[in-house]
C-alpha positions in Angstrom: 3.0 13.7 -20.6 4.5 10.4 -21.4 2.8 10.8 -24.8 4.3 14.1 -25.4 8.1 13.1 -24.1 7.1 10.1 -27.0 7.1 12.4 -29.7 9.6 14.7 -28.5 11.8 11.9 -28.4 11.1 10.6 -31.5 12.0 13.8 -33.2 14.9 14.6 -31.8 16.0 10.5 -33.1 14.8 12.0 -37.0 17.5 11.6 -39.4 17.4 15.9 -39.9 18.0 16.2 -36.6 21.1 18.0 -35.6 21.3 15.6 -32.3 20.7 12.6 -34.0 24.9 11.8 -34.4 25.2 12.6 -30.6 22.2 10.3 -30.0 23.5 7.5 -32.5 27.0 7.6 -30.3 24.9 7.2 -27.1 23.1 4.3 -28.3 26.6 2.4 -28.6 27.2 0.7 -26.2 24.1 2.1 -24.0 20.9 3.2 -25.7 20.3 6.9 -25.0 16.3 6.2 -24.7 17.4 4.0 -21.5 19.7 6.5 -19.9 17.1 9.3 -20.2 14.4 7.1 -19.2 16.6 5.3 -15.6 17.4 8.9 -14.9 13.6 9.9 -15.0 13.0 6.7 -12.7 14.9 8.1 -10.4 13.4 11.2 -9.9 9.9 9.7 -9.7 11.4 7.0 -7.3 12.6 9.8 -5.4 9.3 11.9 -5.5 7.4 8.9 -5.0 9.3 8.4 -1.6 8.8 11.8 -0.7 4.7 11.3 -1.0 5.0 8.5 1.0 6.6 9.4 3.4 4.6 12.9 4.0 1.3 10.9 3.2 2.6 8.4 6.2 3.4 11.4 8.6 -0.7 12.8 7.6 -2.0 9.0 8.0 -0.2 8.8 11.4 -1.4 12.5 12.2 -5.4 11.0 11.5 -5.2 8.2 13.2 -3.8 8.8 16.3 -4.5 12.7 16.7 -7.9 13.1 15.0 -9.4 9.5 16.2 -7.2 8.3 18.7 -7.8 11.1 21.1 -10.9 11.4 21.6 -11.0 7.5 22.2 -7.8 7.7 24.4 -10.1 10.1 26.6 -12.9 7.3 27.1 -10.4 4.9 27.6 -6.9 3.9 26.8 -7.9 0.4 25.9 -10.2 1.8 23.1 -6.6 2.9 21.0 -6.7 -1.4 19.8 -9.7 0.3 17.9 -7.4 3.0 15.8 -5.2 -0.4 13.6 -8.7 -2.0 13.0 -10.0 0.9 11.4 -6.7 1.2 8.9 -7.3 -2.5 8.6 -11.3 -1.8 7.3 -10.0 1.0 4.7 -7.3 -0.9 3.4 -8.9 -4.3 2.8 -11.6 -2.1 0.8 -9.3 -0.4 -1.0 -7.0 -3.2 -2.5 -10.1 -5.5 -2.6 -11.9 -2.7 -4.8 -9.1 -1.4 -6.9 -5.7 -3.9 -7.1 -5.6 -7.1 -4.8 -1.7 -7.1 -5.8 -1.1 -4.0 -3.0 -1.6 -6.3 -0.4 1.1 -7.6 1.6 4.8 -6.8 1.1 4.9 -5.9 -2.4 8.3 -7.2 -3.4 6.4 -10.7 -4.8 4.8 -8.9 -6.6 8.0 -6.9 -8.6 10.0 -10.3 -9.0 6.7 -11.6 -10.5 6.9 -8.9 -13.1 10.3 -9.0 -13.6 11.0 -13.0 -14.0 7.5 -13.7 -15.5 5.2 -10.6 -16.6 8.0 -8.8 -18.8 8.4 -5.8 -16.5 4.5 -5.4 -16.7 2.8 -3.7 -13.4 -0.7 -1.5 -13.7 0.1 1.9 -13.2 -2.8 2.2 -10.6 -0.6 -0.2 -8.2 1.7 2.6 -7.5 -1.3 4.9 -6.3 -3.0 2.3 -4.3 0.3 0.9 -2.7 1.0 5.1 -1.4 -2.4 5.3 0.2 -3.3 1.7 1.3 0.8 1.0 2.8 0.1 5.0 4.5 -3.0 3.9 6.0 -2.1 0.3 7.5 1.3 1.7 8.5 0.2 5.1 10.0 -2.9 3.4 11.8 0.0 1.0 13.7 -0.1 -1.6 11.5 3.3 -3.5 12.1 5.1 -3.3 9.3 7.6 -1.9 7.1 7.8 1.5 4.5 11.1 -0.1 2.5 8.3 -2.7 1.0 6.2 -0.4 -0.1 8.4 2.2 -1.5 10.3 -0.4 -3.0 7.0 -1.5 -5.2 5.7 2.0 -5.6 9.0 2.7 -7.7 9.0 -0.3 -9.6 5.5 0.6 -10.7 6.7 3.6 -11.3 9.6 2.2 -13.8 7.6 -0.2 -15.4 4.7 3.1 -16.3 8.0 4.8 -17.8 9.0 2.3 -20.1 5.4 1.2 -20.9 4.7 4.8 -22.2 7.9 5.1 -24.0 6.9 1.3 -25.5 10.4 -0.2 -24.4 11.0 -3.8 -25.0 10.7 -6.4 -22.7 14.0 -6.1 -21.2 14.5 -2.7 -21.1 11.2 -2.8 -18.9 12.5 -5.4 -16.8 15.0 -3.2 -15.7 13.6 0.0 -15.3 11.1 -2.0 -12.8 14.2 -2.8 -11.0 16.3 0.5 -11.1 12.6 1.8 -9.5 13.2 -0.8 -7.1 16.8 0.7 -6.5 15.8 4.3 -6.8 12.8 3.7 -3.6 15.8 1.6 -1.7 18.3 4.9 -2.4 15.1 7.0 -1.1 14.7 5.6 1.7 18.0 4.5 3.3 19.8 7.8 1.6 22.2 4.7 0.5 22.5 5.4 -2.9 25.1 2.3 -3.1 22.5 -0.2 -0.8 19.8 0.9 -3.5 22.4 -0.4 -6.4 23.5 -3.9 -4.9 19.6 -4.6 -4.0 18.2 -3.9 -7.2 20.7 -6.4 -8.9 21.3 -8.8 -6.2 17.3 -9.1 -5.6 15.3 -7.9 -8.1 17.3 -8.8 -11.0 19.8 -11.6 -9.7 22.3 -9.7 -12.5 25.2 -8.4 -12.5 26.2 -7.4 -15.9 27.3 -3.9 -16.6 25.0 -2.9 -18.3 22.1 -3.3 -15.8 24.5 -2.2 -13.2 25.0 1.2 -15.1 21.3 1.8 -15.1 20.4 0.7 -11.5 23.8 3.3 -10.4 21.9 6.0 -12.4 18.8 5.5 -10.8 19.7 5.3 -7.0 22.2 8.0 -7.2 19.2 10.6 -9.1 17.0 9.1 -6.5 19.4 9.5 -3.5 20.1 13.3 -5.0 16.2 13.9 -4.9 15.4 12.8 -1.2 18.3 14.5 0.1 16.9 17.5 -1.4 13.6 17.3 -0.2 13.8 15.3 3.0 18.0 16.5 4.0 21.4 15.0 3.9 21.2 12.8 6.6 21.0 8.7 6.7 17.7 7.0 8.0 19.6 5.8 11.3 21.7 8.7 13.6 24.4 5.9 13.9 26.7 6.9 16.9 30.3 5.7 16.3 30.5 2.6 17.5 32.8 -0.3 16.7 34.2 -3.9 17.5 37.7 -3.7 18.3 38.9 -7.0 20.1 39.7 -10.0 17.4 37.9 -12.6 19.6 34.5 -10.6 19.2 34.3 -12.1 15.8 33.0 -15.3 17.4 30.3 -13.2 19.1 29.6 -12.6 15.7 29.5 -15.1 14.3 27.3 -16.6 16.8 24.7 -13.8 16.6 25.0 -14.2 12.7 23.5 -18.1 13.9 21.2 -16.7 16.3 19.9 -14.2 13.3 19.3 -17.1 11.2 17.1 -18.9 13.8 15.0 -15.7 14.8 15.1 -15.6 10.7 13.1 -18.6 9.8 11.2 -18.3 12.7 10.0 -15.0 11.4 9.3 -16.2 7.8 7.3 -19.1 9.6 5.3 -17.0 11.2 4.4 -15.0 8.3 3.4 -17.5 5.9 1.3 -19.3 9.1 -0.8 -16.5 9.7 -1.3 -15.9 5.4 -2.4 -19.6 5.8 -4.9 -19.0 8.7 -6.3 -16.3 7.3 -6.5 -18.1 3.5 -8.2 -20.9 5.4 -10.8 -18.1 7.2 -14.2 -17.8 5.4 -14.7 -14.4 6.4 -14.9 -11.2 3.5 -11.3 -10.7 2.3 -11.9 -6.8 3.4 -12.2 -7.5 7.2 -9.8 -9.7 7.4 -7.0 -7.1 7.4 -9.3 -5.4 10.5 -9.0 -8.2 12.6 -5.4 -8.2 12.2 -5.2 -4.6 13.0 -7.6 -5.3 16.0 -4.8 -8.2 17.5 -1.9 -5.8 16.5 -3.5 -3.3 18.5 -4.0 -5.5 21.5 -0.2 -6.5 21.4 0.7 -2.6 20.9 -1.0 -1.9 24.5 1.9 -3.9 26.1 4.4 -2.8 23.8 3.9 0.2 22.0 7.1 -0.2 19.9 5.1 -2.9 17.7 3.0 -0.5 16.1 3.9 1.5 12.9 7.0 0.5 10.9 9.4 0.8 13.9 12.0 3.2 12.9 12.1 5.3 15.8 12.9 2.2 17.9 15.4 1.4 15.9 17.0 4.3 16.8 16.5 4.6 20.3 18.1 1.0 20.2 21.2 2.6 18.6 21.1 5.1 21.4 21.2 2.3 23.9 18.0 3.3 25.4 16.2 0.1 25.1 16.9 -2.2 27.9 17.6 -6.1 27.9 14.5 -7.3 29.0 12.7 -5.3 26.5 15.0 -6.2 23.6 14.1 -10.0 24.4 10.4 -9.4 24.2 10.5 -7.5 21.0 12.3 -10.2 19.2 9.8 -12.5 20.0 6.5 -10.3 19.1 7.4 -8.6 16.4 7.6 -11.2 14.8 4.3 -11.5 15.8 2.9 -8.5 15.0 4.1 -8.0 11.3 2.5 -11.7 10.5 -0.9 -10.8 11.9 -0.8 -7.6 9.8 0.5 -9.2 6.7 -0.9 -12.0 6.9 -4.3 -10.9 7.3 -3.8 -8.9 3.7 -2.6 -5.5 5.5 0.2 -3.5 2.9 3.5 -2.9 4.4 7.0 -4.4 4.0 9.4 -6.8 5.8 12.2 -5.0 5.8 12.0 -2.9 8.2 10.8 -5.3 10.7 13.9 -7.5 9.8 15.9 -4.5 10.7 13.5 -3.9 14.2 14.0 -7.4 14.9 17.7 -7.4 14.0 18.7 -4.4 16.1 16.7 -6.1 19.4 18.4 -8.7 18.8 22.0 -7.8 18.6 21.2 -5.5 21.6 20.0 -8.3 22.9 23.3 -10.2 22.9 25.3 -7.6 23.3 23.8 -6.4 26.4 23.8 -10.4 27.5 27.6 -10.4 27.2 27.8 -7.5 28.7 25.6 -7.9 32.0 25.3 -11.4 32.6 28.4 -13.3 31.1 30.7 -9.8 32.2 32.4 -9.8 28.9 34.4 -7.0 28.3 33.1 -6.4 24.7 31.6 -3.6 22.8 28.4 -1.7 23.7 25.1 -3.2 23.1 24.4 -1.0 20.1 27.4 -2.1 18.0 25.9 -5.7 17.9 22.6 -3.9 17.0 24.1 -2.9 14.2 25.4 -6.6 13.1 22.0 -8.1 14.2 20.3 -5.9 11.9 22.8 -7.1 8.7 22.3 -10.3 9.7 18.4 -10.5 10.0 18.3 -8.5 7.0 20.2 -10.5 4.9 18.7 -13.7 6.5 15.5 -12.7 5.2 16.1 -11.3 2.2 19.0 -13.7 1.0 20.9 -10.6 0.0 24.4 -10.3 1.9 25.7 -8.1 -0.3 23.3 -5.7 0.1 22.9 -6.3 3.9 26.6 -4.9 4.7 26.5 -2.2 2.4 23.6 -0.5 3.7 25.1 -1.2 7.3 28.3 0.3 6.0 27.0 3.1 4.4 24.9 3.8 7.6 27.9 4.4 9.6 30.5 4.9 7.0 33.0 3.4 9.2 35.3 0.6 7.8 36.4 -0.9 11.4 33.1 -2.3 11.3 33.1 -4.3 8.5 34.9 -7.5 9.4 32.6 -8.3 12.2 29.5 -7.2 10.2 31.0 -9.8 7.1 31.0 -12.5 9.3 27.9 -12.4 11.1 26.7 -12.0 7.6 27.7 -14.6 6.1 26.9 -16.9 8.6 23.3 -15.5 9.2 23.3 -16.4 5.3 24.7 -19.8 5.0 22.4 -21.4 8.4 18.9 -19.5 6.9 19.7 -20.9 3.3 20.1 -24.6 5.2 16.6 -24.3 7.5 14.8 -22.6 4.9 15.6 -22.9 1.2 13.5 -19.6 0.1 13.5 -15.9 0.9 10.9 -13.9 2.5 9.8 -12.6 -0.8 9.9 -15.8 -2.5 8.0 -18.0 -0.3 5.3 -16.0 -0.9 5.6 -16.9 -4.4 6.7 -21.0 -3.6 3.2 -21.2 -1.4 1.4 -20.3 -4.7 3.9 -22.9 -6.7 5.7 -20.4 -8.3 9.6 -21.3 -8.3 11.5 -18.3 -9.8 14.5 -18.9 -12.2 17.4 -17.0 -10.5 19.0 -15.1 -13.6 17.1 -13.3 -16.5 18.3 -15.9 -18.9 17.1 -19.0 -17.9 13.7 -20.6 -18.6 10.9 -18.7 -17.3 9.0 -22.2 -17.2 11.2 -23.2 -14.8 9.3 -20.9 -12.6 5.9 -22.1 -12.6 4.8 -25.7 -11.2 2.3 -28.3 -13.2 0.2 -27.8 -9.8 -0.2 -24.4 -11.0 -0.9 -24.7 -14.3 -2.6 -27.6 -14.8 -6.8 -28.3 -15.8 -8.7 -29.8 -12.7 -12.2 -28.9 -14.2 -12.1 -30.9 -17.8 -14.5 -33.4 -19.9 -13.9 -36.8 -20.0 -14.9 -39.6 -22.7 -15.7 -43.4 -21.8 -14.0 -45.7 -24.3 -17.2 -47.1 -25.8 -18.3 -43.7 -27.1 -19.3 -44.0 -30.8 -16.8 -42.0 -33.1 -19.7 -40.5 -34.5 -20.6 -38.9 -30.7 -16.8 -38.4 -30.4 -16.9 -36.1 -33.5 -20.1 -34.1 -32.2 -18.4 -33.9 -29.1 -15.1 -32.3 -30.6 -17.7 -29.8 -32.6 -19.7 -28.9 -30.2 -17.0 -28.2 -26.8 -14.0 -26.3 -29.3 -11.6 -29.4 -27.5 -9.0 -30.4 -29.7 -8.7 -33.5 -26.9 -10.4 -35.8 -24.1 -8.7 -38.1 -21.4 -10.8 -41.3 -21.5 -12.0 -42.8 -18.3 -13.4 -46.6 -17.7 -16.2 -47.0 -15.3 -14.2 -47.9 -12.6 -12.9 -43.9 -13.0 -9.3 -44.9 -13.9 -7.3 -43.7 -17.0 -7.6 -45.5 -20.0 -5.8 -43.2 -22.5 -6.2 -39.7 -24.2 -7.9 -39.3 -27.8 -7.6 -36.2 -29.7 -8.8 -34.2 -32.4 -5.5 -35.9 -34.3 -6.7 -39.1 -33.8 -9.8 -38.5 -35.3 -8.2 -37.0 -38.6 -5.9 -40.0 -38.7 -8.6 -42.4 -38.4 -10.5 -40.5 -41.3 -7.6 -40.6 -43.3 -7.5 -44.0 -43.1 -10.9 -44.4 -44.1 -13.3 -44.8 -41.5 -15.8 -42.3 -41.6 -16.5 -39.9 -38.4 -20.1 -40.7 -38.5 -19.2 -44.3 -38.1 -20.9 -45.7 -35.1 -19.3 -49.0 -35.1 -15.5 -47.7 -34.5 -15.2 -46.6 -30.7 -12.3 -44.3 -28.8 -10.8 -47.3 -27.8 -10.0 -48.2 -31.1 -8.3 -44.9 -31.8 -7.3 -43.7 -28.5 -3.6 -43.2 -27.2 -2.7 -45.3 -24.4 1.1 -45.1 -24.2 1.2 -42.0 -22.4 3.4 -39.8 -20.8 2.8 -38.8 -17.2 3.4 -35.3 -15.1 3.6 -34.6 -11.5 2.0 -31.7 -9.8 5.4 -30.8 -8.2 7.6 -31.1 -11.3 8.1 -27.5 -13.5 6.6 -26.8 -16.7 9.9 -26.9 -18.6 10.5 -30.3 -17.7 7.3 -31.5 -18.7 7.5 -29.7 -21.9 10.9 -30.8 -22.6 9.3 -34.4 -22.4 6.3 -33.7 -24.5 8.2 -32.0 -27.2 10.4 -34.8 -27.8 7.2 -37.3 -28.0 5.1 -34.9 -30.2 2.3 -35.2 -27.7 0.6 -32.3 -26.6 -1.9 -33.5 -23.4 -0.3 -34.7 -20.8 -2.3 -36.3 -17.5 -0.8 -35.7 -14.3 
C-alpha cells in the first residue's frame, strides 16, 4: 500500500501534472507530502487505539471469563494464577519477536526520536497491541496510554519510512503518532498536541506544532467515531471555590511530588532486582504477574490499567481508608509488573495514584481536620495533574488534559498551582522523568531540544571498549606490525607488567616511524620508542561530545578512560 500511495504521490508531484502548481504552493511554507502523511498518522493512530482497546476488552474477556472461572470455582485464591499466565505469554512474545515492547514504551519513542532518526521496526507496533493487551487484560498493573502512545509512534515512523521522508520529517511523524494515541485515548485532542511537543519532541516551533494539531485532532475525530463523543473520565462538576484552598493545593501539589519519586523509585528498584535475577528473561514477567496477583486478592483495584477506579473515585465512591492503601500499593504493583519486563504504561497509574491521592486529602480535610472545603473528588482531580505531571515532567500537558476533562475554567487556578508545585519539588528530589530514567540507568542522557548534540546524549560508560588487546612496551616493531596485520586494529593501549598504562601506539605511529626510516621489520626499535605517552584521559560519566570536543582539538583518536 505504502508502495502504491509512493508512486501515486510521485505522479501527481510530475511536472505535467495539473496539481503540481497547487502542490508547489503547499510545499511553501509546509510541505504537502507532510500534511498528507500527519493526516494519515492520525487515522492509523486512531484505528490503532480502537484495536487496542477492543483487543484489551477480548484479552480481559479470556482471562478472567474463559480461565478465570473455572479456577475461581476450585478456589478463589487460584485467580493469582490468571496475571502469571499473561506474564508467561508476554515474556515469550517480546523475548521472541521485539525485546523493545517491554515495559512502558515511551523510552523507547524518545530513543528514536533524539538518537535513531525517527527509526522504529514496524513489527513493534503489532507486538506492543498484543503483548500490552495480554499483560493488561490478564491484571497486570499498568497503564494503556503507554502503549497506545508507542503503538502510534511506530505507526508514524512506518508512514514516513515508506514514503522515504528525511530524518526530521520522521522524527516528527513518530511524535504526531505519539499525539494522535494521546488524542485517542483521552478524546483530548488539545492534551495529545501539548504532549507530543512538550515530551516527545521538547519543540515548540510552528511548524511541528501544525503537524502534531493535525494529527490529534484526525485522531480525536476517528475515536470519537468509532468509540463515541464522550471523554475517558465522566467528570461530575466539581470545583474549588474558596481562595484559601489554593494552599491545600499547593500542599497536595508537594504531597504529589513525594508519592512521585517514590513511585519512580520503586520502578527502577524492581527493573534492578529483576536485572540482577538469573532466571530466563520470559518468566520473569510471570513471577511478576504471580505477586501482582497476590496483591490484587486484597485489593482488586490494582489489577488491569485502573480506569474504572478512577472513576468510581470521581464519583466519590472510594472511601478514605481505601484511597490511603492504594497510594501506597499501586505503586507497588505497576513496579512488579514493569519491572519484571511486563508491557504497559505509567500513565495511567500516575493518574490512579493521583486521584487516590487527592481523595485522599480531600476526604482528610474534610473528616478529620472538618474543613469546610470542596468534595473529595475535586482534589482527585488536582492529584491526578499533579502526579501526572510529577512523573512525566510535562505541566503543560498535565492541566490541559485535566481541563479538557472537565472543560470547566473555575478549576484551573487550583489545578496550576498544585501543578506547578508537584513540578518544581519532583524536579529537585529527582532530576529525571519516568521515561527518562529508564534511559539514565542505561547511561543514556537525552539532549532536550532537536538541535542540540545528539552526543550529548550518550555516556563514555556506554560507549566505550572493555574487551580490547593490549601491547607491552618491549614488543619488537616487527611483531607490532604483524600484530596491526593480522587483528584489522589501527591502535593498541600499551600496558607494563605491573598492568598500568604506559601510552597508546597506533597504526600512525608506525607509518611515521617508517617514514623516518626505520624499517617495520626492525626488531631492535620497540613501542616504547614510538608510543604516545602524553595522553588525554576520559571518564566513564562524562558525554561523548565532550570527549570528542577534546580529541578533535588534539588530533588524537584513542582515548583511555
Amino acid at each position: 500500500m505504502i508502495d502504491g500511495w509512493r508512486a501515486l504521490w510521485s505522479g501527481a508531484r510530475g511536472p505535467g501534472s495539473a496539481a503540481a502548481p497547487v502542490l508547489e504552493q503547499l510545499r511553501s511554507p509546509l510541505d504537502a507530502r507532510l500534511l498528507v502523511a500527519a493526516a494519515l498518522v492520525g487515522v492509523l493512530g486512531g484505528l490503532g487505539a480502537f484495536v487496542f482497546r477492543n483487543l484489551l476488552a477480548d484479552a480481559e474477556r479470556l482471562f478472567y471469563g474463559t480461565i478465570g472461572a473455572p479456577l475461581a470455582i476450585v478456589s478463589p485464591l487460584a485467580l493469582v494464577l490468571v496475571p502469571a499466565l499473561g506474564g508467561i505469554l508476554v515474556g515469550a512474545l517480546t523475548r521472541l519477536l521485539a525485546p523493545e515492547a517491554r515495559g512502558q514504551g515511551i523510552p523507547e519513542v524518545l530513543l528514536a526520536v533524539k538518537l535513531h532518526g525517527g527509526h522504529i521496526r514496524p513489527r513493534v507496533a503489532i507486538v506492543k497491541t498484543v503483548a500490552s493487551a495480554l499483560c493488561l487484560g490478564s491484571g497486570g498493573s499498568a497503564g494503556q496510554v503507554g502503549p497506545i502512545v508507542q503503538i502510534g509512534a511506530s505507526l508514524g515512523s512506518f508512514v514516513g519510512q515508506g514514503l522515504r521522508m528525511r530524518s526530521d520529517h520522521l522524527r516528527l511523524l513518530v511524535a504526531c503518532g505519539a499525539g494522535a494515541g494521546i488524542a485517542a485515548t483521552f478524546n483530548a485532542p488539545i492534551g495529545g498536541v501539548f504532549f507530543a511537543v512538550e515530551v516527545i519532541l521538547a519543540d515548540f516551533a510552528v511548524h511541528s506544532f501544525s503537524m502534531v494539531v493535525l494529527s490529534s485532532v484526525v485522531a480525536a475525530v476517528i475515536s470519537r467515531a468509532t468509540i463515541g463523543d464522550r471523554p475517558a473520565f465522566g467528570v461530575p462538576p466539581y470545583t474549588l471555590g474558596q481562595a484559601w484552598e489554593l494552599l491545600l493545593a499547593a500542599a497536595l501539589g508537594l504531597l504529589a511530588a513525594l508519592v512521585a519519586v517514590g513511585f519512580m523509585r520503586a520502578l527502577v528498584g524492581c527493573e534492578a532486582l529483576f536485572e540482577r535475577w538469573r532466571a530466563p528473561a520470559a518468566l520473569k514477567p510471570a513471577v511478576g504477574g504471580l505477586c501482582v496477583g497476590a496483591l490484587g486478592l486484597a485489593y482488586a483495584e490494582l489489577l488491569g490499567p485502573g480506569f474504572s477506579t478512577i472513576q468510581r473515585v470521581l464519583d466519590g465512591h472510594v472511601t478514605l481508608g481505601a484511597s490511603l492503601a492504594l497510594v501506597f500499593l499501586k505503586p507497588v504493583a505497576t513496579a512488579l509488573t514493569l519491572g519484571s519486563g511486563g508491557s504497559g504504561g505509567v500513565f495511567a497509574p500516575s493518574l490512579f495514584i493521583g486521584a487516590v491521592l487527592g481523595s485522599a486529602v480531600g476526604g482528610f480535610a474534610q473528616q478529620v481536620l472538618h474543613l469546610a472545603t470542596s468534595p473529595g473528588p475535586a482534589y482527585a482531580l488536582l492529584g491526578m495533574a499533579a502526579l501526572f505531571a510529577a512523573t512525566t515532567r510535562a505541566p503543560v500537558t498535565a492541566i490541559v488534559i485535566i481541563f479538557e476533562l472537565t472543560n470547566d475554567y473555575r478549576i484551573i487556578l487550583p489545578l496550576m498551582v498544585a501543578t506547578a508545585v508537584s513540578v518544581v519539588a519532583a524536579q529537585r528530589l529527582h532530576p529525571e522523568s519516568v521515561a527518562t530514567m529508564v534511559l539514565a540507568r542505561r547511561g543514556i542522557r537525552l539532549p532536550s531540544g532537536l538541535t542540540q548534540n545528539p552526543m550529548d546524549a550518550v555516556r563514555v560508560a556506554e560507549a566505550m571498549t572493555r574487551d580490547f588487546s593490549t601491547v607491552p612496551p618491549d614488543l619488537p616493531l616487527s611483531e607490532l606490525a604483524t600484530r596491526f596485520s593480522r587483528t584489522g586494529y589501527h591502535g593498541f593501549p600499551v600496558v607494563d607488567r605491573q598492568g598500568r598504562l604506559a601510552g597508546i601506539v597506533t597504526l600512525s605511529d608506525l607509518e611515521n616511524a617508517v617514514l623516518q626510516g626505520t624499517p617495520s621489520t626492525d626488531a631492535t626499535v620497540r613501542v616504547a620508542d614510538i608510543m604516545t605517552t602524553d595522553l588525554i584521559a576520559a571518564y566513564p560519566d562524562e558525554t561523548l561530545h565532550q570527549v570528542l570536543s577534546r580529541a578533535g582539538a588534539a588530533h588524537v583518536g584513542r582515548i583511555p578512560v
